[in-house]
C-alpha positions as CSV (number, residue, x, y, z in Angstrom):
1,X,45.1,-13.3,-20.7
2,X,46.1,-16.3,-19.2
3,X,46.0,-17.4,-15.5
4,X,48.2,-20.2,-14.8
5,X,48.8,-23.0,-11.6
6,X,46.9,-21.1,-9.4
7,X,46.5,-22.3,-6.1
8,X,46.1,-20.2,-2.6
9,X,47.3,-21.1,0.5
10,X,47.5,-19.9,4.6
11,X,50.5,-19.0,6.2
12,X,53.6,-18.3,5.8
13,X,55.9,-21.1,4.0
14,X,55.4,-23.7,6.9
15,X,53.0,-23.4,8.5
16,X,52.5,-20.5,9.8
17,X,49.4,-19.0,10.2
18,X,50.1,-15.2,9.5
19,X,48.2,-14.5,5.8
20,X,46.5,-16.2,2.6
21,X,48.7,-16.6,-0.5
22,X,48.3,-17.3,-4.2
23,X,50.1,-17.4,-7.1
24,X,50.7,-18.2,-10.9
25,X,51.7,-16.1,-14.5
26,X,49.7,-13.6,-17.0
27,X,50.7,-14.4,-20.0
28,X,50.2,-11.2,-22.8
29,X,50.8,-11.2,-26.7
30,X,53.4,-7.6,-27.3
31,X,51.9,-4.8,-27.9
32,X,49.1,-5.1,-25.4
33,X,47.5,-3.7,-22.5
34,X,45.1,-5.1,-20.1
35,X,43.2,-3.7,-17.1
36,X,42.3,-6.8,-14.5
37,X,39.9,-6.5,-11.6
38,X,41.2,-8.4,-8.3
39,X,38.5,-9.7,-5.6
40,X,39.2,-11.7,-2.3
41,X,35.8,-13.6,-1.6
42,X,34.6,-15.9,0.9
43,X,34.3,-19.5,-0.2
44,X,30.4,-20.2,1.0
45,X,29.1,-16.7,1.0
46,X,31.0,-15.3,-2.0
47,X,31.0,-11.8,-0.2
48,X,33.9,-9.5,-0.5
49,X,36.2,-10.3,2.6
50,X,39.0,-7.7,3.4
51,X,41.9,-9.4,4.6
52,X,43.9,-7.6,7.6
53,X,47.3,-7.4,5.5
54,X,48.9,-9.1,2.8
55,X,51.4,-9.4,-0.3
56,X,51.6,-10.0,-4.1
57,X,55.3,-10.2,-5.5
58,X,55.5,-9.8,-9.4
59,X,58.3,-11.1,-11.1
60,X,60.1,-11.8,-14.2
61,X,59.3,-8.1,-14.9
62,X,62.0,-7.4,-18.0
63,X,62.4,-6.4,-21.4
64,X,63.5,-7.9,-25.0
65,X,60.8,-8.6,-27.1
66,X,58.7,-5.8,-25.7
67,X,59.0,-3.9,-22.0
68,X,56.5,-5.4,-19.3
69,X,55.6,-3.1,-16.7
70,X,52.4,-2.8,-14.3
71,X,50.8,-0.1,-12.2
72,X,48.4,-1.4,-9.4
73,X,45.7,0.4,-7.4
74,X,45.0,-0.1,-3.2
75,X,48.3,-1.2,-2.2
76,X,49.2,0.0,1.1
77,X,53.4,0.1,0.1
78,X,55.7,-1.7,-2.1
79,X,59.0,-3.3,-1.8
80,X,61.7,-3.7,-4.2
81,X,65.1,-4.9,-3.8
82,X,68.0,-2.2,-3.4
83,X,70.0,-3.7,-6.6
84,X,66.5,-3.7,-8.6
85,X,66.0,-2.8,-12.3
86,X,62.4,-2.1,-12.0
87,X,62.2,1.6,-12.5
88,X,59.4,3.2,-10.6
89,X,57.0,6.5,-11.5
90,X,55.3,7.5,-8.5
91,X,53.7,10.4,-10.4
92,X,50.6,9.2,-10.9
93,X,47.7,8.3,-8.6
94,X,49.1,4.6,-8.7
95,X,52.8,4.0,-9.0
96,X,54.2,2.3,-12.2
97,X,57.2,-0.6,-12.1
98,X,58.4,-1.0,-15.2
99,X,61.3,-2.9,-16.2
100,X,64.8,-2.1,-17.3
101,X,67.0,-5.0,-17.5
102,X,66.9,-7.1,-21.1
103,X,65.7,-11.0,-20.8
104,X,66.1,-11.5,-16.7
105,X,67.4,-15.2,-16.9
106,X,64.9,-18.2,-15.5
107,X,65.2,-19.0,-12.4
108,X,66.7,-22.5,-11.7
109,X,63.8,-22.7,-9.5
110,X,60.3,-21.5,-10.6
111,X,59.1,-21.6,-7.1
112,X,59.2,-17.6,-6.0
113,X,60.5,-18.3,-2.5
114,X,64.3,-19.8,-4.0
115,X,64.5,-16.5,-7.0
116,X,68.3,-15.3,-6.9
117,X,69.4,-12.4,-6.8
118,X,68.8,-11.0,-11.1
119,X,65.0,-12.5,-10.7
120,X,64.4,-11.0,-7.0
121,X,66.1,-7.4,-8.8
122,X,63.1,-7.8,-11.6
123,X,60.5,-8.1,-9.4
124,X,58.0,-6.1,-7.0
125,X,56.4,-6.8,-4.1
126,X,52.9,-4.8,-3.0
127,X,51.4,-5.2,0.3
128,X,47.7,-4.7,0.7
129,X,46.4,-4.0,4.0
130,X,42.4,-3.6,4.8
131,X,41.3,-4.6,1.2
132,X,39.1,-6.8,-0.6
133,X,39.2,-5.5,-4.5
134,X,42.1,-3.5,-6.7
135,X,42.9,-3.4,-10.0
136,X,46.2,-4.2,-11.6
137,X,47.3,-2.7,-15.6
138,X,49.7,-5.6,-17.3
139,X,51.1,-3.6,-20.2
140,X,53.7,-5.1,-22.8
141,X,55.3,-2.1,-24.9
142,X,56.3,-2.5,-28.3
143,X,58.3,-5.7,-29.4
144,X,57.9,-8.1,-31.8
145,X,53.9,-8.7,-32.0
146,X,55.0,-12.0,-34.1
147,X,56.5,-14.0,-30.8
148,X,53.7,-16.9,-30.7
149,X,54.0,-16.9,-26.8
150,X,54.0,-12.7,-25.8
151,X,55.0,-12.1,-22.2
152,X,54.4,-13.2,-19.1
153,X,54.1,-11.8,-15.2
154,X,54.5,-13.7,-12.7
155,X,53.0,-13.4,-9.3
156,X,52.8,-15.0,-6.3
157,X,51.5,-14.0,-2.6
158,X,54.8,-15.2,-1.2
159,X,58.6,-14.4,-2.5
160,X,61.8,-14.5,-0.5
161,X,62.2,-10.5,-1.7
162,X,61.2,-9.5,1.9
163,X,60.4,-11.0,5.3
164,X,56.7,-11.1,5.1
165,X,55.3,-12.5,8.2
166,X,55.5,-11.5,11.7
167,X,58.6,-12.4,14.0
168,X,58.0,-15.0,16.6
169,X,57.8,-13.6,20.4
170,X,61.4,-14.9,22.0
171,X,61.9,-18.3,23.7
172,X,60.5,-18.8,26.9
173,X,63.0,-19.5,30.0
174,X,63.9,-23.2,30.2
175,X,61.5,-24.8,32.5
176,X,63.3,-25.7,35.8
177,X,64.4,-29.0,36.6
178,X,61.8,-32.1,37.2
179,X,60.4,-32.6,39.5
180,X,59.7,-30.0,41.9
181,X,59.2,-30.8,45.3
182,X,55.5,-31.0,46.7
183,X,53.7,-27.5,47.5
184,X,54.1,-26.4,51.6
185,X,50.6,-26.3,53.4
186,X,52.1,-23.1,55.4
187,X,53.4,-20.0,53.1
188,X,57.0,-20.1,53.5
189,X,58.2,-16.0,54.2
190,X,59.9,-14.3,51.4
191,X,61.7,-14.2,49.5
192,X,62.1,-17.8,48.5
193,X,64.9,-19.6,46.6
């Protein structure tokens, strides 16, 4: 198991203030299965710290030298695209994505928010609402176990799959024209102009 450029940040992409976000890739050798425990803490305290709501998006989920699929626990609902190759069991207590198409191509872009259209249709996007801990299965079926450099999942807590923060309240009327006359010492009757 390997966690790669993590880094966690608030907000949506700018600065917005609606969520924390992380990301980076689990890499697995073929043929494996791994079972990871997942724990939001508080930097000074170290307790366990529920956040109110937010997302993990999981892509390059594909197959070739081995299928890559993952089943989570405590996600509130998932999201994938309406094109997508992830095929989903919902049969068990936790649902399972597991992908269909062969060798998704790279994105151009590694960053999760520019994927196109092939990487957003191998990916998955969970949202978490009330939780501190869950656990997440990485699994790599068959393939060749010789491949030096297995698989990898990526994940991040933000993706352009789905709009993921809240919509801003609409514009304000345009304040009226500067400046306004002085205030009347007498109540003028209304209604007033």
């Amino acid at each position: 198991l390997e966690f790669r450029r993590v880094l966690f940040r608030s907000g949506c992409w700018p600065g917005s203030s609606a969520g924390t976000y992380l990301g980076g890739r689990i890499q697995l050798q073929n043929a494996a299965s791994i079972t990871t425990d997942w724990e939001l803490r508080g930097t000074v305290s170290g307790n366990l710290v529920a956040m109110p709501s937010f997302v993990l998006a999981f892509t390059d989920l594909d197959t070739g030298w081995g299928s890559e699929w993952l089943s989570a626990t405590g996600h509130s609902s998932y999201y994938l695209e309406p094109t997508t190759t992830v095929q989903v069991d919902t049969t068990p207590v936790n649902p399972t994505f597991k992908a269909t198409a062969a060798n998704v191509p790279s994105a151009t872009n590694p960053d999760p928010r520019y994927m196109g259209q092939a990487q957003k249709d191998a990916s998955v996007q969970l949202t978490y609402t009330n939780t501190a801990s869950w656990q997440i299965t990485f699994t790599i079926d068959g393939g060749a176990s010789q491949r030096p450099d297995g698989r990898g999942f990526g994940f991040a807590g933000w993706s352009n799959m789905q709009e993921t923060c809240s919509p801003t309240n609409s514009p304000t009327k345009a304040p009226t024209k500067a400046p306004t006359g002085a205030p009347t010492k007498i109540p003028t009757k209304s209604p007033t102009n």
